[in-house]
C-alpha positions as CSV (number, residue, x, y, z in Angstrom):
1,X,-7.0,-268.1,5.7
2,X,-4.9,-269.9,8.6
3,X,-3.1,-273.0,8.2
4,X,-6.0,-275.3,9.5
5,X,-7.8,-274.4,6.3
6,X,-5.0,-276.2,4.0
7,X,-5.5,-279.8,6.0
8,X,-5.6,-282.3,3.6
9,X,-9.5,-283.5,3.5
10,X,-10.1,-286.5,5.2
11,X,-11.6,-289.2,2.6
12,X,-9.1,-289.7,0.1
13,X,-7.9,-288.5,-3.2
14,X,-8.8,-287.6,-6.5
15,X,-7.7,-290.1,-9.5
16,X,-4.4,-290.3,-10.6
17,X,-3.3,-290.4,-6.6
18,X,-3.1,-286.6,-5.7
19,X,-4.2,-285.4,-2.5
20,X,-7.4,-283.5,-2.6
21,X,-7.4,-280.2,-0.5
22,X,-10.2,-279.0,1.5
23,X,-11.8,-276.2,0.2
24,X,-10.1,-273.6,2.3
25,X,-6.7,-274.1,1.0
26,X,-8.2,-274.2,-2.3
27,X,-9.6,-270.9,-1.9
28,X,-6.4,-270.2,-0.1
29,X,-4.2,-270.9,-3.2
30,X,-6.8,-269.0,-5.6
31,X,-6.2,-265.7,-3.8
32,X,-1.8,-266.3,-3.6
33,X,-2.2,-266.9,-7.2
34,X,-4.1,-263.9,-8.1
35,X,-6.3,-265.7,-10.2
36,X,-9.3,-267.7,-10.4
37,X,-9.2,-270.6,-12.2
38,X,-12.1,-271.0,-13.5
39,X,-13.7,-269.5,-17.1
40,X,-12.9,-266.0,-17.0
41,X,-15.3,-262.9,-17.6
42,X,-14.0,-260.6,-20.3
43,X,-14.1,-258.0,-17.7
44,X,-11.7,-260.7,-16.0
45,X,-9.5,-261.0,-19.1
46,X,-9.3,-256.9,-19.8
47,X,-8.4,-256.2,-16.4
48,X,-5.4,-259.3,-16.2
49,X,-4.3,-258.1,-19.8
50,X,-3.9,-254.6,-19.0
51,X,-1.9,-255.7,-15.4
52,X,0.9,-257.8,-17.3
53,X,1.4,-255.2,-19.9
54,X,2.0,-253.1,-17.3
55,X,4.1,-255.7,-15.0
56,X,6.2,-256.3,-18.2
57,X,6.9,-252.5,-19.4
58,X,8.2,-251.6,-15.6
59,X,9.8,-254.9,-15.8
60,X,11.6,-254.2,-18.6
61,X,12.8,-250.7,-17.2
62,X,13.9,-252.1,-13.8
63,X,16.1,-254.7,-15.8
64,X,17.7,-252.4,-18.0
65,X,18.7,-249.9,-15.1
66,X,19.7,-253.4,-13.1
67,X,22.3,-254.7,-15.3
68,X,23.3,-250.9,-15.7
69,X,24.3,-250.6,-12.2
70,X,25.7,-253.7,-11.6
71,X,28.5,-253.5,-14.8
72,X,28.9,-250.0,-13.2
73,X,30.0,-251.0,-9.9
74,X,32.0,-254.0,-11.9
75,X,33.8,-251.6,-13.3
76,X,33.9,-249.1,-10.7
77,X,37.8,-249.9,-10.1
78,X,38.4,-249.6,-14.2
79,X,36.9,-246.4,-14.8
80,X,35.8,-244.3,-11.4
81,X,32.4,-244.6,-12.4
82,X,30.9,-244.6,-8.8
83,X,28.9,-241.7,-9.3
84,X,27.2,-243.9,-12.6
85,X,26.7,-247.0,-10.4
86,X,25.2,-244.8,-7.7
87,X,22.8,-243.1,-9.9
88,X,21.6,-246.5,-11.6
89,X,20.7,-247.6,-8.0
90,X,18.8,-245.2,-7.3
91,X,16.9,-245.1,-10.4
92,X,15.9,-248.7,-10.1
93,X,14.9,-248.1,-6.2
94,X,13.1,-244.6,-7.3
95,X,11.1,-247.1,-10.5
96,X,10.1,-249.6,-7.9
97,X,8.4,-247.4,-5.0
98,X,7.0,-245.3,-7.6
99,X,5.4,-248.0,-9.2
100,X,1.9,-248.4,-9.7
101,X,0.3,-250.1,-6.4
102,X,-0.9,-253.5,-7.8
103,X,2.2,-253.9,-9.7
104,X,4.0,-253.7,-7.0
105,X,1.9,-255.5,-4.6
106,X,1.3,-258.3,-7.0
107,X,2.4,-261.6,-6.0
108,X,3.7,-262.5,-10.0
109,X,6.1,-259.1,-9.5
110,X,9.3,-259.9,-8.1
111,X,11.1,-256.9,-8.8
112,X,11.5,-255.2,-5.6
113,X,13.2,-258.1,-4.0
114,X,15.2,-258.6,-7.8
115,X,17.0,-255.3,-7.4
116,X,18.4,-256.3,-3.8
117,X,19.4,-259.3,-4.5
118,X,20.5,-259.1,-8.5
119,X,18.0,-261.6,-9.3
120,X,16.8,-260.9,-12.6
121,X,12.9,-261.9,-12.8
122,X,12.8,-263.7,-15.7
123,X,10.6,-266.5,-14.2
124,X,8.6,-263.9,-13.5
125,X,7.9,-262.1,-16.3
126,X,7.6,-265.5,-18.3
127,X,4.9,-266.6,-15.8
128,X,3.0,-263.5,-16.2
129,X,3.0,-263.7,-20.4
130,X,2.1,-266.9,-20.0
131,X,-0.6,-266.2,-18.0
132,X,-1.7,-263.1,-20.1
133,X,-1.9,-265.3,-23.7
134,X,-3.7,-267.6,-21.8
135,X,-6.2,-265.1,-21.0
136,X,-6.2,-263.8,-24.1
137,X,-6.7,-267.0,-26.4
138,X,-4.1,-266.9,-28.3
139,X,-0.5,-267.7,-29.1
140,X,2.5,-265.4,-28.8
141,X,2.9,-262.6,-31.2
142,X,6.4,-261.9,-32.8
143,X,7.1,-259.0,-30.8
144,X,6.6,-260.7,-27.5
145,X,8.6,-263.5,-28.5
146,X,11.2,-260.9,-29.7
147,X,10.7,-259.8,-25.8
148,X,11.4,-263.0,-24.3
149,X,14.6,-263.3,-25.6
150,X,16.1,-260.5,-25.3
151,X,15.3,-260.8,-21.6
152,X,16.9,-264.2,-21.9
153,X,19.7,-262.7,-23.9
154,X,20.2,-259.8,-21.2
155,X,20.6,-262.5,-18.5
156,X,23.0,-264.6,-20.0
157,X,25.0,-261.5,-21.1
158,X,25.1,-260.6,-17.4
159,X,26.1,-264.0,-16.0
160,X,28.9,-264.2,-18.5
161,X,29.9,-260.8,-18.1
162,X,30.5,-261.1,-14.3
163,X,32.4,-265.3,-15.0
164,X,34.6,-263.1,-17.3
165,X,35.5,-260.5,-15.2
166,X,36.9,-262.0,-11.7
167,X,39.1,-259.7,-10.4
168,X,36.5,-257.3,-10.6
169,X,35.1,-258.4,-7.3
170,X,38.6,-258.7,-6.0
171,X,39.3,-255.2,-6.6
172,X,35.9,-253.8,-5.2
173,X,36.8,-255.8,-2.3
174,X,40.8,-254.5,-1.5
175,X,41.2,-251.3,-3.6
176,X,44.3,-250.2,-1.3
177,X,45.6,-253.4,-2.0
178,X,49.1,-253.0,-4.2
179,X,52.4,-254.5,-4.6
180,X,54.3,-252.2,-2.2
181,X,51.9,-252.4,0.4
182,X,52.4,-256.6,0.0
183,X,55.6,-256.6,0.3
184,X,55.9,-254.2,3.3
185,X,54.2,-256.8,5.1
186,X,56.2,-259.6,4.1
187,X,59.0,-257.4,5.0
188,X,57.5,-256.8,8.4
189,X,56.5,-260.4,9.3
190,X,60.2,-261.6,8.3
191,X,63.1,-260.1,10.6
192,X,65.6,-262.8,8.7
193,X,65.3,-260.2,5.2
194,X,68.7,-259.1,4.4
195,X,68.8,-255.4,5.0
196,X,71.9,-254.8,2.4
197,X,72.5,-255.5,-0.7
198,X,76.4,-255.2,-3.0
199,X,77.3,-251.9,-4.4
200,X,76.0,-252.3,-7.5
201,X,74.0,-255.0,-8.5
202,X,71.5,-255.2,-11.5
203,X,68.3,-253.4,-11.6
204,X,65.7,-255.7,-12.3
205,X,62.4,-253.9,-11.6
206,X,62.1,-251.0,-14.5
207,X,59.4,-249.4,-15.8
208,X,59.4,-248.3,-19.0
209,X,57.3,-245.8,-20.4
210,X,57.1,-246.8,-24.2
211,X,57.1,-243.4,-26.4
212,X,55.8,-243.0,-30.0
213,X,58.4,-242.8,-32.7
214,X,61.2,-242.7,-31.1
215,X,63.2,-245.4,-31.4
216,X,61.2,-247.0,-28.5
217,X,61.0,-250.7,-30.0
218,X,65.1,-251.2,-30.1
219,X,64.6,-251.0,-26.9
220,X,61.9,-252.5,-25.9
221,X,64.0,-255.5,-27.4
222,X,66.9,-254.9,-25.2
223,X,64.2,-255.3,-22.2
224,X,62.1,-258.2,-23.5
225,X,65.6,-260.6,-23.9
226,X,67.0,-258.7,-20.6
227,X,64.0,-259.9,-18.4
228,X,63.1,-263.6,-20.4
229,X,66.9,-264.1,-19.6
230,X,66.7,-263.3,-15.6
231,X,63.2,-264.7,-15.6
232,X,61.3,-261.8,-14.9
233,X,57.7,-261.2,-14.3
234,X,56.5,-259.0,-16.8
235,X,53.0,-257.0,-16.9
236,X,51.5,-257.6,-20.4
237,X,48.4,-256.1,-21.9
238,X,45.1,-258.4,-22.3
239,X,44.9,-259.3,-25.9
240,X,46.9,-256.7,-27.0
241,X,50.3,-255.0,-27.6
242,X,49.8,-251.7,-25.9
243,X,47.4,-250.1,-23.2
244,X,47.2,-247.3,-25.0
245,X,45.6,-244.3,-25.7
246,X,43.7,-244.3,-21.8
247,X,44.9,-243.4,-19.3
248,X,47.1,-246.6,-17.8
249,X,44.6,-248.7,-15.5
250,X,46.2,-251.8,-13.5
251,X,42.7,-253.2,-14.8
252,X,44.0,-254.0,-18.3
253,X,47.1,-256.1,-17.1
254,X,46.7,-259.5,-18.4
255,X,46.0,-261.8,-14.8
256,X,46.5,-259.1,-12.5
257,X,45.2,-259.6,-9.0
258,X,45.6,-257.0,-6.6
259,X,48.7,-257.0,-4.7
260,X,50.5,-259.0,-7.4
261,X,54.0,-257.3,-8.0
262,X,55.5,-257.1,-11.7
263,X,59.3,-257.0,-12.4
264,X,59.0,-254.9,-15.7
265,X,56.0,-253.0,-17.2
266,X,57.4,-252.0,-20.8
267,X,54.5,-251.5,-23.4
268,X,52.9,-248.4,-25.2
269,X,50.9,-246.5,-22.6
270,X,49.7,-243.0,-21.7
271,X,51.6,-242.5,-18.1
272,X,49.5,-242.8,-15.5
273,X,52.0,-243.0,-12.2
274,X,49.1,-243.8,-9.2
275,X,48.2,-246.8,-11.3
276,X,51.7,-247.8,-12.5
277,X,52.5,-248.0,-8.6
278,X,50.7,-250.1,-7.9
279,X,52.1,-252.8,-10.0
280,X,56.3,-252.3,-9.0
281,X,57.9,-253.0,-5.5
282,X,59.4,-249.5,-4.2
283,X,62.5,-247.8,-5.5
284,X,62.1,-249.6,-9.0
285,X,63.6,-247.5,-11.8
286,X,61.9,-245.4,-14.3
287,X,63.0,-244.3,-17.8
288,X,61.7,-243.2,-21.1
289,X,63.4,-242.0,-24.3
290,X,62.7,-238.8,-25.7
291,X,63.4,-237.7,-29.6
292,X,63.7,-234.0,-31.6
293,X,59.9,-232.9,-31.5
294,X,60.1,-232.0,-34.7
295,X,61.0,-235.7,-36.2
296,X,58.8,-237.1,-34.1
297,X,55.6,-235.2,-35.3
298,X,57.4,-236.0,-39.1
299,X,57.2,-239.5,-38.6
300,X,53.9,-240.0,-36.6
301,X,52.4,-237.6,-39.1
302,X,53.1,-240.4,-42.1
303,X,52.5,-243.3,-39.8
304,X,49.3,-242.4,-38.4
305,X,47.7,-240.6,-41.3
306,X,45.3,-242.8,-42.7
307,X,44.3,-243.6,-39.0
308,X,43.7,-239.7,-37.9
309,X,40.9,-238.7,-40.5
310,X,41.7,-234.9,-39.5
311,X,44.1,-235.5,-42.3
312,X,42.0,-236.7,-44.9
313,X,40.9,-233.2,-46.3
314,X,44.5,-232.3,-46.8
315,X,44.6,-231.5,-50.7
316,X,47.9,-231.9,-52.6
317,X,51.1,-234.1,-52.6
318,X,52.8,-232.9,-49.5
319,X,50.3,-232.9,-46.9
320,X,52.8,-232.4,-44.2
321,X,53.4,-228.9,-45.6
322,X,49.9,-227.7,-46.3
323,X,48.8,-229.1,-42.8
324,X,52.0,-226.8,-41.1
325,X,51.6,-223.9,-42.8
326,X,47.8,-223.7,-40.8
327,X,47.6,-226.6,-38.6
328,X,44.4,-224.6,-36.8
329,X,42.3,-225.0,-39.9
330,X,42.7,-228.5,-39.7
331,X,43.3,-229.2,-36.0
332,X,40.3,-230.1,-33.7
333,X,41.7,-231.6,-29.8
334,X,38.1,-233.6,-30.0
335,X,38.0,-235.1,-33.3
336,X,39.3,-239.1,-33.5
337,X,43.2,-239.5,-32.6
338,X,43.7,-236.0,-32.6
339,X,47.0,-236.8,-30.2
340,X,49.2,-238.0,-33.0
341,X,48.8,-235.0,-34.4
342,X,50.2,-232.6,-31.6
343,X,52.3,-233.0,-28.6
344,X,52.2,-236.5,-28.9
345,X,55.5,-237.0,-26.5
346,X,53.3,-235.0,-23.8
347,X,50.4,-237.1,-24.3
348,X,52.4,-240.1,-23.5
349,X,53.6,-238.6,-20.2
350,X,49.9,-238.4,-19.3
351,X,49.9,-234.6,-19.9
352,X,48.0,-232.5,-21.5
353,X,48.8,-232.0,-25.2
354,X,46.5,-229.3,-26.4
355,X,48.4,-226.8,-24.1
356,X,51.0,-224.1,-25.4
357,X,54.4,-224.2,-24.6
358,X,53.8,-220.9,-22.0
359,X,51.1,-222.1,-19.9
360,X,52.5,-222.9,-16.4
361,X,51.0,-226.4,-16.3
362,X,53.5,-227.0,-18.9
363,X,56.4,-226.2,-16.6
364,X,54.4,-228.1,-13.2
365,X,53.7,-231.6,-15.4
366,X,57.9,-231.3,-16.7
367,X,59.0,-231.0,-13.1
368,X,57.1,-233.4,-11.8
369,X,58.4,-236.2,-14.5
370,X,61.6,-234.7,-13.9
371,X,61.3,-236.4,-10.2
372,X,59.5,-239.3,-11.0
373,X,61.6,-240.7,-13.9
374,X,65.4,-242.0,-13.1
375,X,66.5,-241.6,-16.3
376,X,65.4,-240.7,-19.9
377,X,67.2,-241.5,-22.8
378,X,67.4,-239.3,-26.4
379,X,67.6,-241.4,-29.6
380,X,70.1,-238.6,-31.4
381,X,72.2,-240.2,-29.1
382,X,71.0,-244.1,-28.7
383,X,74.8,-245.4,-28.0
384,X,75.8,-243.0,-25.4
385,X,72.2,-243.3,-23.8
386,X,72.9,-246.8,-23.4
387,X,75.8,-246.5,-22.2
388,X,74.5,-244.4,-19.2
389,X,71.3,-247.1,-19.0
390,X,73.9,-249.6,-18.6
391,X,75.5,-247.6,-15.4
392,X,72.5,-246.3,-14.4
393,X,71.6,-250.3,-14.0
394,X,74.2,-251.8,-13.5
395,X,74.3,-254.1,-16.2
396,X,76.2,-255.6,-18.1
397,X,77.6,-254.7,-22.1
398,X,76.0,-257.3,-23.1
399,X,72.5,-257.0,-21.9
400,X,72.4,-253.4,-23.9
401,X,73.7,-255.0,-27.5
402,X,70.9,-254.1,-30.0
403,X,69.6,-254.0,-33.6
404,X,67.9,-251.3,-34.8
405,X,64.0,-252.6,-35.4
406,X,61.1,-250.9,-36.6
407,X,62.8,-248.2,-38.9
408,X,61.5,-246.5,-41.4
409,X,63.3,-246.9,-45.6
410,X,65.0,-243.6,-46.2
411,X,62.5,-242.6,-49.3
412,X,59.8,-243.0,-46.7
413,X,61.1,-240.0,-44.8
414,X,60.4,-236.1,-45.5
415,X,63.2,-233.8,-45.2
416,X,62.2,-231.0,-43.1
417,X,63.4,-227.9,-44.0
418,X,64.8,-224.9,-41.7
419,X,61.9,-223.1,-42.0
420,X,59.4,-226.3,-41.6
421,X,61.1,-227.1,-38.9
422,X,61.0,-224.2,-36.8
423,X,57.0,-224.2,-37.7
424,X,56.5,-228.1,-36.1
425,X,58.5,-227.1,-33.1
426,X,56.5,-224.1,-32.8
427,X,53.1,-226.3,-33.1
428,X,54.7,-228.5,-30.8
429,X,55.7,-226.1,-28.2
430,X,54.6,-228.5,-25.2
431,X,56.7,-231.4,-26.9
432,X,60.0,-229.2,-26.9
433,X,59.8,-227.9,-23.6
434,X,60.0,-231.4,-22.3
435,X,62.8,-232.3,-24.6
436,X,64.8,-229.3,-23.6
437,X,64.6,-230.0,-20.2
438,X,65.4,-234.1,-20.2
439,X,68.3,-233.1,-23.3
440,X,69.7,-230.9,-20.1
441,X,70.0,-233.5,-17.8
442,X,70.9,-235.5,-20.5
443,X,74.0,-233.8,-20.7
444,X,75.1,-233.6,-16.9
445,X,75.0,-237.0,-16.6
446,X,77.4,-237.4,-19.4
447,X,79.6,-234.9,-18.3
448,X,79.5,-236.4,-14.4
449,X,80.2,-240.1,-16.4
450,X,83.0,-238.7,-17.8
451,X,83.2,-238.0,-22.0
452,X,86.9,-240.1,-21.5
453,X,85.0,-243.0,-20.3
454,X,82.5,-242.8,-22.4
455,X,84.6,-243.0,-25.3
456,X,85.6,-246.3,-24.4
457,X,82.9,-247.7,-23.6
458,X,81.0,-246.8,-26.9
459,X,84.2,-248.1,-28.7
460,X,83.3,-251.9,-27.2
461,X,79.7,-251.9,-27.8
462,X,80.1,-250.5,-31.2
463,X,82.5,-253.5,-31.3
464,X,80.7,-255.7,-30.2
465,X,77.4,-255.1,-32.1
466,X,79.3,-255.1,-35.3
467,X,80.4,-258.2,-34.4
468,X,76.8,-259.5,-33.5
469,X,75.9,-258.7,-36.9
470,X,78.5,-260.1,-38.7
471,X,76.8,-263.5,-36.9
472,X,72.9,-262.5,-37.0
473,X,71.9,-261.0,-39.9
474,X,72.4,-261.8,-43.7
475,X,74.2,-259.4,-45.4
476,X,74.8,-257.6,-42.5
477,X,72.1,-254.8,-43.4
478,X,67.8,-254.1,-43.2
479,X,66.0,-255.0,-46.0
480,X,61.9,-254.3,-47.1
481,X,59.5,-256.5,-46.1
482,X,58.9,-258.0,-49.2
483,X,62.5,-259.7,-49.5
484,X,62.0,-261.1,-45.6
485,X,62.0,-264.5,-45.8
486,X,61.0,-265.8,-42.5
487,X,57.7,-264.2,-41.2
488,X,59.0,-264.5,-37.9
489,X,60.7,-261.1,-38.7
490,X,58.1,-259.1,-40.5
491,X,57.5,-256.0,-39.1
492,X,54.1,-254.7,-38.5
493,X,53.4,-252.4,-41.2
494,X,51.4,-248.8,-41.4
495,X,47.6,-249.1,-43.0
496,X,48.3,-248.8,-46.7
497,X,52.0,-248.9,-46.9
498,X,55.3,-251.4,-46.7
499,X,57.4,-248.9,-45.5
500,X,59.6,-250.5,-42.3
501,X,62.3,-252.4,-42.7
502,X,63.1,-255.9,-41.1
503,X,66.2,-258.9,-41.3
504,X,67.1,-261.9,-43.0
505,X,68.8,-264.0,-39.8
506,X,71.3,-265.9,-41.7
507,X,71.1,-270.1,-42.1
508,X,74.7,-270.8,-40.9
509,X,74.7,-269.5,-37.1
510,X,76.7,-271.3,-34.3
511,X,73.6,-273.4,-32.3
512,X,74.8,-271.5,-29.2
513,X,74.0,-268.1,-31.1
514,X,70.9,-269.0,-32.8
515,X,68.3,-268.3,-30.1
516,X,69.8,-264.8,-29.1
517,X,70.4,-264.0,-33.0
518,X,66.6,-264.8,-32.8
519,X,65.8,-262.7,-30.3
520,X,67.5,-259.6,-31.2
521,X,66.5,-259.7,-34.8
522,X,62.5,-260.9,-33.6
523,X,59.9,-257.6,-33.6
524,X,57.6,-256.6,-31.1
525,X,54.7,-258.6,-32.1
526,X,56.2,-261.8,-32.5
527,X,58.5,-261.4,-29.3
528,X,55.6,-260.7,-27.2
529,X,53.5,-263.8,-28.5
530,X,56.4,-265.7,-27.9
531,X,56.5,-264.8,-24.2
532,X,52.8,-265.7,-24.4
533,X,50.8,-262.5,-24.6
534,X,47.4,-263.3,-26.5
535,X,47.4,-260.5,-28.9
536,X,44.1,-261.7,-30.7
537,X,42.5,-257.7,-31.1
538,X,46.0,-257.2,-32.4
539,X,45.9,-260.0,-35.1
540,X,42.5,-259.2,-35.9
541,X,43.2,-255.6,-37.0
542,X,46.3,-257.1,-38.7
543,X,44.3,-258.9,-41.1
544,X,42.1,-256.5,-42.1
545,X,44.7,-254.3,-42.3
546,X,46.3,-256.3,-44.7
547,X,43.8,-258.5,-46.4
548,X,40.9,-255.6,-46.6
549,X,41.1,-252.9,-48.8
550,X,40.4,-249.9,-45.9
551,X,41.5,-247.2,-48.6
């Protein structure tokens, strides 16, 4: 019907002061709409019925496989998932041409033009149940109000999803976009940089790959109070204390934005070094502490226990023991946090931790840490370590003063026998390969310090933490966490048991002292709040942890 036939008709207007159409664009506007509005046949009402039903079941299908493709490509920077997102679009294109023919050439089906544009058709699929109960007589039955709002619920999900998620957009749009490549612009846009710099001056982008069970949190304290001090940009986890057990993703830095450079990067992760790249200006330093695979898989094998349920068929009082003399018979690499439970020091690395100490992948993923990492400390030998972090920094004596922090009471603590030993090493074959190699070159750096020198120097910090605590910490000594008095220097505590040891910071401190007392004597959980982290998942596990009884 041309547009002549939708001229107003000349004679006036119904009552109530609308215009009155001629009968052509009446007619006109009956067959856009699709229906006749007059009383329908109930050949009329079978044949409308059976059309929405059908308009609603594909419309249902297209939205789930929309909002499945667009989180996909979301997250397509986060997790790699192109080949999901792909699919999902393809899916939703393959539902809509394969549609039935009046569902897709229906005027009340938007769907086509939905999937292009991201529009979900709500309005749409409203319209046509309201149509449809019209038809029919009769008001809304439970499961199509159940319908509506979960299409409702879907779309609001979506539009909060994508307001939550704003740098994935950014990401999509400049995935080469990192903090060396920023600042090699800057750097070529400004011929008045300085080109040199002294000797030896302090190192202040590191990036610290946080091990399990190692000593790790000592000093992880030493960095914390190293960069707050020199006001340092550090990159934090979102709502948490780690970014562990993934792979590392620049994606869960809290307010990252690509390009953004970060000064120090020091929480638990699994080493992931494209990613971590992308976060530190070039030539920053790496390092890493290592520990005796044996003690390690001790410790983490009490720690983690009640978390690794691989453990929770062990019969008798020293599971440790039954679990070593078979680990296979309890040992599966897929079952839930498997990882603590073998080569955990490899997994951290980002290797592979189910392998055996002979395969040659072993030997490839240790010599290629061996170039990326600066330097890697051993705790058997925290002071001298220091000592050489110290040099290898240059910093000063006092930036590597420490207390010892997250440790373990003695009758917590198994003694591993000769022979029980020799069977952990042996189970974690990977794990002693890559101490042996990092204790090597542990030892030519000492030996090219020189052991005079370092004599010395461990003579003045030993000094000079004594000293320290003779200041800090009442009675000069750890205590449970039961006699702490100040929650600010609880520990966090395994599932189940009080077994780490914290400080009383005495009353009586010099006001100059007090904050760095503070500071050295303050955990991981309550330093990192205080620089601001949101560690809400982290509190939230914390009290059911300790206010639910899990076991």
């Amino acid at each position: 019907m041309g547009r002549q036939a939708c001229r107003v008709s000349q004679g006036g207007r119904f009552r109530g002061g609308h215009r009155r159409l001629s009968p052509g664009c009446r007619l006109r506007r009956r067959q856009l709409s699709g229906f006749e509005f007059s009383r329908p046949t109930p050949a009329l009402v079978v044949h409308h019925y059976e059309r929405c039903c059908v308009m609603w079941g594909w419309g249902m299908w297209l939205r789930f496989t929309c909002v499945f493709a667009i989180i996909s490509v979301y997250e397509l920077n986060a997790s790699g998932h192109l080949g999901l997102a792909l699919l999902s679009f393809f899916i939703a294109c393959c539902t809509v041409y394969s549609a039935p023919g009046e569902v897709r050439k229906s005027p009340l089906n938007g769907h086509a033009t939905a999937i292009v544009t991201h529009i979900p058709p709500l309005f749409t699929q409203l319209t046509s149940f309201a149509v449809m109960c019209a038809l029919k007589g009769r008001k809304c039955t439970l499961m199509i109000r159940c319908l509506i709002v979960w299409v409702s619920l879907t779309n609001v999900l979506l539009v909060m999803y994508c307001l939550t998620n704003p740098t994935r957009q950014e990401m999509w749009a400049s995935q080469e976009d990192t903090c060396s490549s920023r600042l090699a612009t800057l750097v070529k846009h400004n011929a008045s940089m300085p080109d040199q710099s002294p000797a030896c001056s302090a190192k202040v982008n590191i990036m610290y790959l946080k091990t399990h069970k190692t000593g790790s949190s000592t000093l992880l304290n030493i960095l914390l109070r190293f960069g707050q001090k020199h006001n340092l940009k550090f990159a934090f986890p979102k709502g948490r204390n780690d970014f562990y057990p993934s792979p590392f993703q620049v994606s869960q830095v809290k307010d990252y934005r690509p390009g953004d450079c970060f000064n120090i990067i020091c929480n638990h992760m699994r080493f992931n070094h494209h990613e971590v790249a992308k976060l530190l200006p070039p030539h920053a330093m790496y390092i890493s502490i290592l520990r005796d695979p044996a003690d390690v898989f001790e410790s983490a094998f009490h720690y983690y226990h009640t978390t690794v349920p691989l453990t929770w068929r062990i019969s008798g009082e020293d599971k440790l023991a039954t679990f070593l003399a078979s680990p296979q018979t309890f040992y599966h690499s897929d079952a839930l946090n498997s990882f603590y439970l073998r080569n955990m020091l490899s997994f951290d690395f980002g290797l592979e931790n189910n392998l055996e100490a002979d395969d040659p992948r072993v030997i490839t993923g240790i010599q290629e840490l061996s170039r990326r990492f600066d330097f890697v400390l051993l705790m058997e030998y925290f002071e001298e370590s220091l000592i050489l972090l110290k040099d290898t920094l240059c910093w000063t004596m006092e930036d590597v003063l420490y207390f010892k922090l997250n440790v373990r009471k003695k009758s917590s603590v198994s003694h591993l026998s000769p022979e029980m030993r020799a069977k952990a090493l042996r189970w974690n074959g990977a794990d002693w390969k890559l101490y042996q190699h990092f204790n090597a070159t542990f030892w030519n750096r000492v030996e090219a310090f020189g052991r005079d020198r370092m004599e010395r120097e461990l003579k003045e910090l030993r000094r000079r933490n004594d000293e320290m605590k003779s200041i800090c910490i009442e009675e000069g000594e750890a205590v449970e966490a039961k006699d702490i008095q100040d929650e600010r220097f609880k520990p966090w505590q395994p599932v189940g048991e009080s077994s780490i040891l914290g400080y009383n910071m005495k009353k009586s401190i010099d006001p100059k002292l007090r904050a760095e007392c503070e500071k050295m004597l303050m955990p991981e959980l309550q330093y990192l709040s205080e620089l601001g982290v949101n560690l809400w998942l982290t509190q939230v596990w914390g009290w059911l942890k300790d206010k639910v009884v899990l076991f």
